[in-house]
C-alpha positions in Angstrom: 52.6 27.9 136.8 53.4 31.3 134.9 56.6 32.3 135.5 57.9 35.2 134.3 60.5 38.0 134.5 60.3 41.4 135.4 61.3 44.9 135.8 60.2 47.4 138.8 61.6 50.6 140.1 64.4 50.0 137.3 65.3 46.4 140.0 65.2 43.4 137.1 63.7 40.2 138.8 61.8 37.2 137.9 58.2 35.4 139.5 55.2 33.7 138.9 51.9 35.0 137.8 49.5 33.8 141.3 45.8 34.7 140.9 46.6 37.7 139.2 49.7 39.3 140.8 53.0 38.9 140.2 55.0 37.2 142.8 58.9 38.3 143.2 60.1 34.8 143.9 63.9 35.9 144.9 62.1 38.3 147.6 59.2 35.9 148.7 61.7 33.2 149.1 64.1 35.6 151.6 60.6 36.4 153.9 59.9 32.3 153.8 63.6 31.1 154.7 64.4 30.2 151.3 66.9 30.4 148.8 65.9 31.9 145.1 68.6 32.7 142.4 68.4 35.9 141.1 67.4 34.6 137.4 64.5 32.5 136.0 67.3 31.2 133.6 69.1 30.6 137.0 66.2 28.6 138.7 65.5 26.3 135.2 69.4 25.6 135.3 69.2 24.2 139.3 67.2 21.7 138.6 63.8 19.7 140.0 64.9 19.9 143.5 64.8 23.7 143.5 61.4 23.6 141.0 59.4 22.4 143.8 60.0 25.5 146.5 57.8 27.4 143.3 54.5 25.9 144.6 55.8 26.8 148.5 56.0 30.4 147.2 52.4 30.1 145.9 50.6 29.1 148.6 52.0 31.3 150.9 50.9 34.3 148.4 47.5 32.7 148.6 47.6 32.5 152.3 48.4 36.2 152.4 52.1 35.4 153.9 54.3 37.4 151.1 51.7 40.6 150.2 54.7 42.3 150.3 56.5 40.6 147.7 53.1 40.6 145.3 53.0 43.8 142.3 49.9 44.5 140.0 50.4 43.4 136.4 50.1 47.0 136.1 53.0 47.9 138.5 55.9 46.3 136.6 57.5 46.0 133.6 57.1 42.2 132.1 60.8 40.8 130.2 61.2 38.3 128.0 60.7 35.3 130.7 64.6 35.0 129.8 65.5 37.8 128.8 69.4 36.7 128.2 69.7 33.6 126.8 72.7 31.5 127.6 72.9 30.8 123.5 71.6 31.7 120.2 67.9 30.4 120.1 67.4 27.2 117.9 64.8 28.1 115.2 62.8 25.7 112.8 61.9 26.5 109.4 59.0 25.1 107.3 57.7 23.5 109.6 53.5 23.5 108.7 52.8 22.1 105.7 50.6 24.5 104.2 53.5 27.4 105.0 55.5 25.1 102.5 52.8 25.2 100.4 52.1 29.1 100.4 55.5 30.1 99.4 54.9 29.2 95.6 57.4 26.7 95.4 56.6 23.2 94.2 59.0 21.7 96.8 58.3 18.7 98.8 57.6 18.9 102.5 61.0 18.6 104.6 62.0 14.8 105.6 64.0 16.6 108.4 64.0 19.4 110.5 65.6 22.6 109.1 67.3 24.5 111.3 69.2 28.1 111.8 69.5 30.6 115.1 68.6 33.6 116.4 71.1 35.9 118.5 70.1 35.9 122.3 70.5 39.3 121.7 68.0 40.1 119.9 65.3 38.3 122.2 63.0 41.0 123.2 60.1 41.3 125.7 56.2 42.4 125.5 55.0 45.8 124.5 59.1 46.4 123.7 58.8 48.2 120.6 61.0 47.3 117.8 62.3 49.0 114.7 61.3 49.3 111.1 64.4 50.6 109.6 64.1 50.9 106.0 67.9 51.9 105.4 67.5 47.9 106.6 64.7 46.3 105.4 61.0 47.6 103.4 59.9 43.9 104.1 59.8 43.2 107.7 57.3 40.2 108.1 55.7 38.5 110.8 55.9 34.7 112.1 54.3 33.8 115.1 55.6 30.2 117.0 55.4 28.2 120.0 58.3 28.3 121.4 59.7 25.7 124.4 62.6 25.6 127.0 64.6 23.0 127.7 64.6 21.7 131.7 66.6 18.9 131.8 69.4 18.9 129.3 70.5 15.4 127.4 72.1 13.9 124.0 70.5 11.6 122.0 66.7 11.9 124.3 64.7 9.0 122.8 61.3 10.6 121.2 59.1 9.1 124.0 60.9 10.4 127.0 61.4 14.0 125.1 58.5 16.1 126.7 59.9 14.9 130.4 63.1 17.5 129.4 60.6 20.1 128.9 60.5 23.0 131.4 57.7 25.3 129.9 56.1 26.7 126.8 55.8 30.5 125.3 55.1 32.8 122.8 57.4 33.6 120.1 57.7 36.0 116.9 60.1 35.6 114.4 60.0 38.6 113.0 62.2 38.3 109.2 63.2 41.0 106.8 62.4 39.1 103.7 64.2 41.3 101.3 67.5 40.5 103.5 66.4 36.8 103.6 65.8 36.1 100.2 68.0 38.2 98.9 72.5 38.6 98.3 72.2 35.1 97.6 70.2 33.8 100.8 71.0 35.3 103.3 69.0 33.7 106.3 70.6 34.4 109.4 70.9 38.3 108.4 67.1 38.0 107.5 66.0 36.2 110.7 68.4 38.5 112.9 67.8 42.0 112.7 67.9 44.1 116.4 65.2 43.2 118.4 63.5 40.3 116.1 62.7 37.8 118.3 59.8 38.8 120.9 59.2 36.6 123.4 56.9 36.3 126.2 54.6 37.0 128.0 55.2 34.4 130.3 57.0 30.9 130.3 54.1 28.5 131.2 54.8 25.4 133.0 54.7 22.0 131.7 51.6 20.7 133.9 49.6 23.2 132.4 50.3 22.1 129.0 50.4 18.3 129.3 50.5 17.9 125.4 51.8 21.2 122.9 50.2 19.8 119.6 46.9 20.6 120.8 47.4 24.5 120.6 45.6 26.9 118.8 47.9 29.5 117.3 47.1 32.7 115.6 48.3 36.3 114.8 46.9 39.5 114.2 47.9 43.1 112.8 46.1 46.3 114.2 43.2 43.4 115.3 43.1 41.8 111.8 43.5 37.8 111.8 46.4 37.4 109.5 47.4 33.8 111.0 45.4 30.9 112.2 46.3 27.3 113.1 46.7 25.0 115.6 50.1 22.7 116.4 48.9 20.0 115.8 49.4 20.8 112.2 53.4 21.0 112.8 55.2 18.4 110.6 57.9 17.4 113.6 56.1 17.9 116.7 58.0 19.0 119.7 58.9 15.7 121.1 60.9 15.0 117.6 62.4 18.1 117.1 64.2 17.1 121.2 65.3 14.4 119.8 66.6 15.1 116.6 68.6 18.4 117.7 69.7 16.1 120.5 71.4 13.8 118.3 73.7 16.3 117.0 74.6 18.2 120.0 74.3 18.8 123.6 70.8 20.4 125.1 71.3 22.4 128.2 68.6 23.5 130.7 67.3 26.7 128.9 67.8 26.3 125.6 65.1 27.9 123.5 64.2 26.5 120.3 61.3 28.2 118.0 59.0 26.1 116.3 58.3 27.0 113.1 54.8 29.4 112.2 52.0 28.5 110.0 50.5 29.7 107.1 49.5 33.6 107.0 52.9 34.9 106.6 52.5 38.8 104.9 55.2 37.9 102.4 53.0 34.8 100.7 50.1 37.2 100.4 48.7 38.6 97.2 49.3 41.3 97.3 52.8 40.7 99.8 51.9 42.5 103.1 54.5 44.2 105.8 54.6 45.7 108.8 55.3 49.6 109.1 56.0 52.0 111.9 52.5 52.4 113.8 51.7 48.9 113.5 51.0 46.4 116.1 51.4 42.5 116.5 49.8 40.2 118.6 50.7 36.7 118.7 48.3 33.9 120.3 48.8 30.9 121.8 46.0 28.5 123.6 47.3 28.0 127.0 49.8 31.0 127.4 48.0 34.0 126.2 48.9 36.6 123.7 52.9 38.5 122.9 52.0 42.0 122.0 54.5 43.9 119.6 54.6 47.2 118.5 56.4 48.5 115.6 58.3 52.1 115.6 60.5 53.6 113.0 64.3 54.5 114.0 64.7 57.3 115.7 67.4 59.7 113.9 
């Protein structure tokens, strides 16, 4: 299933994508005698007993039960599928090999994962533009990732076991200011974090539809040119061992986000470096989910 949340009439709610419409599952479930909270990030966090009304909600849209509760694409507004994160969102760097490669450095592939955050603030939705501000940045660069949420928290999951805590996949860009990144020293999080970096979206796709996330073709373009092209499979810690190693050092909770790292492609590594400018526009890809669309604006004065 697609889940996703939304925005109508200026009324936030949350869904799933049936056959082409967007189903408001808070409202469907009051017509059907059932219970929805008012957040995606609310359902994920009740649990597997509540996941199963989804497919009740579903058929009765198919049957024609809920029209009412059913919106054209068109009609609303799509969010980030959680458009508030409960924390920061976990983040992987260097995590393809030939994204280590292309940033000049003779270093050796990470034995570990490397990790650092985003602020849940600065998750952002489809189509929501955001801002080149050169008082900022002159570098702002592109990353796109798969990105997963966490269903059913744990510590220390066991690698095997670590795709059952899975609750769905999406799209992510980790949009980075390279100049701040690289620069003052190193300054990551301030590189990784400026307003509105993280797009996310469109949807949140369910884990039955993607039985196995390293088989995922994974590109990104700029004004329709190919500037990134991989597939998962390529990712030095695959999902299941990034679960498990995060998990040893802390606590997962049901909706946790964590990035996963982008491949080769980046516009910094190229020669000559390219950015993104006001005017442009993004589009992340992902096999499976379907494509994050991003346009870039300058501030407005």
């Amino acid at each position: 299933m697609r889940y996703l949340s939304f925005e109508r009439n200026g009324r936030a709610s949350w869904g799933a994508l049936v056959e082409g419409s967007v189903v408001d599952f808070p409202s469907a479930g009051t017509a059907l005698g059932l219970a929805f909270p008012p957040t995606l990030l609310d359902f994920i966090q009740a649990g597997p007993s509540l996941w199963g009304q989804a497919s009740t909600i579903a058929e009765a849209c198919r049957s024609g039960r809920v029209i009412s509760s059913s919106y054209g694409l068109s009609d609303v507004r799509l969010l980030a599928p959680i458009p508030r994160p409960a924390k920061n969102v976990f983040a992987l760097g260097l995590n393809y090999a030939e994204h280590v490669a292309e940033g000049g450095q003779s270093r050796p592939l990470p034995e570990r994962p490397i990790y650092f955050t985003k602020v849940s603030t600065n998750v952002v939705g489809p189509d929501q533009p955001v801002v080149d501000d050169p008082d900022l940045t002159t570098r702002l660069d592109w990353e796109v990732e798969l990105a997963f949420v966490i269903g059913i928290g744990g510590r220390r999951i066991n690698r095997d076991d670590a795709l059952r805590h899975v609750f769905g996949y999406t799209i992510a860009n980790d949009l980075s200011a390279r100049d701040v990144q690289q620069g003052r020293g190193g300054q990551w999080f301030l590189g990784k974090n400026l307003q509105g970096s993280c797009p996310m979206g469109p949807w949140l796709v369910s884990v039955d539809e993607i039985p196995d996330p390293q088989l995922l073709d994974i590109s990104l373009r700029v004004n329709g040119v190919v500037k990134q092209h991989s597939n998962t499979r390529e990712q030095i810690f695959p999902v299941a061992q990034v679960i498990a190693d995060l998990s040893r050092y802390l606590m997962l909770d049901p909706g946790d986000i964590v990035i996963t790292g982008t491949p080769s492609g980046v516009g910094n590594a190229r020669k000559p470096p390219e950015y993104l400018h006001p005017g442009d526009v993004v589009e992340a890809e992902i096999q499976s989910i379907g494509v994050l669309r991003t346009p870039i604006i300058g501030p407005n004065r």
